[in-house]
C-alpha positions as CSV (number, residue, x, y, z in Angstrom):
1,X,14.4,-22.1,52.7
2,X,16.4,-21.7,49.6
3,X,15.6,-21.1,46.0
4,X,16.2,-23.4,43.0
5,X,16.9,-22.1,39.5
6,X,17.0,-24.6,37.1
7,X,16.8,-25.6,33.2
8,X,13.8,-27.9,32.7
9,X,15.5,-30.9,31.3
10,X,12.1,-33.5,32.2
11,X,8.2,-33.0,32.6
12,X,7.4,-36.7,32.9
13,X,3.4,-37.5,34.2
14,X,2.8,-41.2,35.7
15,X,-0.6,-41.6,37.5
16,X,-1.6,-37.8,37.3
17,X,1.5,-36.6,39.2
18,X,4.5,-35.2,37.6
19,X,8.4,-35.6,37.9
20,X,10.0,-32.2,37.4
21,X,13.9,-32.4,36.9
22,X,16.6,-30.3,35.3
23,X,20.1,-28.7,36.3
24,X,21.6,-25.6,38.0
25,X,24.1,-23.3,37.0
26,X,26.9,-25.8,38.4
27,X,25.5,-28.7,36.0
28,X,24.1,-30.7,38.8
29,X,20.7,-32.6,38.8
30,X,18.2,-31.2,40.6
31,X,14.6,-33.6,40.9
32,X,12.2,-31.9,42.5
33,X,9.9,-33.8,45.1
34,X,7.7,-33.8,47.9
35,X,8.7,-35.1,51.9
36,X,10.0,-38.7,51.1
37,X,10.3,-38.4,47.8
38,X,7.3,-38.2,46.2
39,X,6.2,-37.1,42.8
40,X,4.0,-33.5,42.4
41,X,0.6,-32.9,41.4
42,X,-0.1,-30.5,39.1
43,X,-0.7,-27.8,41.5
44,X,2.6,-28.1,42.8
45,X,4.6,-27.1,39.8
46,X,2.7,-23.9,38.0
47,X,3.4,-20.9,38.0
48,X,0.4,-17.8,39.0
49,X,-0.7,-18.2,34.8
50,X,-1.3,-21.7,35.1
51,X,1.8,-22.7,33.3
52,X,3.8,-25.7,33.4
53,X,7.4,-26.2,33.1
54,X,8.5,-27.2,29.0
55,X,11.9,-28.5,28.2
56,X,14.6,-26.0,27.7
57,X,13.2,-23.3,30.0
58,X,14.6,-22.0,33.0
59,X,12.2,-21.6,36.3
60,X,13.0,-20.5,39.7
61,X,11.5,-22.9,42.4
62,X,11.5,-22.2,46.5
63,X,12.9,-25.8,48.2
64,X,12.8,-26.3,52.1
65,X,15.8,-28.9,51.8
66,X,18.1,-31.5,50.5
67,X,16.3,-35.1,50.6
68,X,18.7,-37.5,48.8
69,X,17.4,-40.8,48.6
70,X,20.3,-43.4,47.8
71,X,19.2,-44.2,44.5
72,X,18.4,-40.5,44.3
73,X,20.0,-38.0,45.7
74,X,19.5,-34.8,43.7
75,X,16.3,-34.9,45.4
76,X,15.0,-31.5,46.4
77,X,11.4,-31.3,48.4
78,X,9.6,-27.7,47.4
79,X,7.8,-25.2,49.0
80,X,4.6,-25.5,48.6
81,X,3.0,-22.7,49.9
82,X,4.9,-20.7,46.5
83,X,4.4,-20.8,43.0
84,X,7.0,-21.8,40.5
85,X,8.6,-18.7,38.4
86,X,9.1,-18.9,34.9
87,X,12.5,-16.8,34.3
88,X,13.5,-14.5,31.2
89,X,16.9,-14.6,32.1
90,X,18.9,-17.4,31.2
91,X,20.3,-20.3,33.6
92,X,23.7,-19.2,32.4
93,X,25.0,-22.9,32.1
94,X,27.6,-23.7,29.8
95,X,25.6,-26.6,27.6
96,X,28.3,-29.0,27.7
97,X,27.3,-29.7,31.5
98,X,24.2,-30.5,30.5
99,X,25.7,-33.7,29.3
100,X,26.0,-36.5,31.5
101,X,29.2,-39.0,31.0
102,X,27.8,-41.9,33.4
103,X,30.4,-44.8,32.3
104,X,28.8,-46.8,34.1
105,X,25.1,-46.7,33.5
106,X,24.9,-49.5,31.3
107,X,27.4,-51.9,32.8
108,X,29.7,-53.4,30.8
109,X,27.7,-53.0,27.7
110,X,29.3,-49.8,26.8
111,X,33.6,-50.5,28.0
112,X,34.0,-50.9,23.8
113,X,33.1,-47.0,23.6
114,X,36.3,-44.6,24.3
115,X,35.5,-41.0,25.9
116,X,35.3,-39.5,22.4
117,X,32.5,-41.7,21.6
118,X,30.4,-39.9,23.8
């Protein structure tokens, strides 16, 4: 078992589950799942208050392992048995590796743009 310490970068709902996703200190994605993949309920992401993850704010989340699925493989499955921590202190990420540079996301649409564009 490991712990996770991230800064909430998505809270999305579809079908009453959530999809809880942010980066770590290293400015990786981190997506955080049950076994296979699977979104969480809302039990499975608050903390002991009741609270939620918002946007911008850093938690600290127990994971059992790595589950990369090929199309996503910043998949982490949680710990259930523990609730989420809202944390004070900051993530201590430099914000520029928040930003994602993924030249190749929409195809050929984008090979007009130089580096600086972005």
């Amino acid at each position: 078992m490991a712990r996770k310490k991230i800064i909430c970068l998505a809270n999305s709902r579809k079908l009453q589950k959530h999809c809880v996703a942010g980066k770590d200190s290293d400015g990786n994605w981190i997506r955080l799942v049950n076994p296979g993949g699977s979104e969480l309920a809302l039990e499975d992401i608050i903390n002991e208050r009741g609270e939620q993850p918002k946007l911008l704010e850093t938690w600290e989340i127990e994971v059992i392992r790595n589950e990369p699925l090929y199309y996503q493989p910043e998949n982490w499955v949680i710990d259930s048995r523990y609730y989420w921590k809202k944390s004070e202190e900051p993530i201590g990420i430099n914000f520029r590796k928040l930003r994602d540079r993924p030249w190749t996301l929409f195809g050929d649409e984008v090979d007009y743009l130089t580096k600086e564009d972005l």
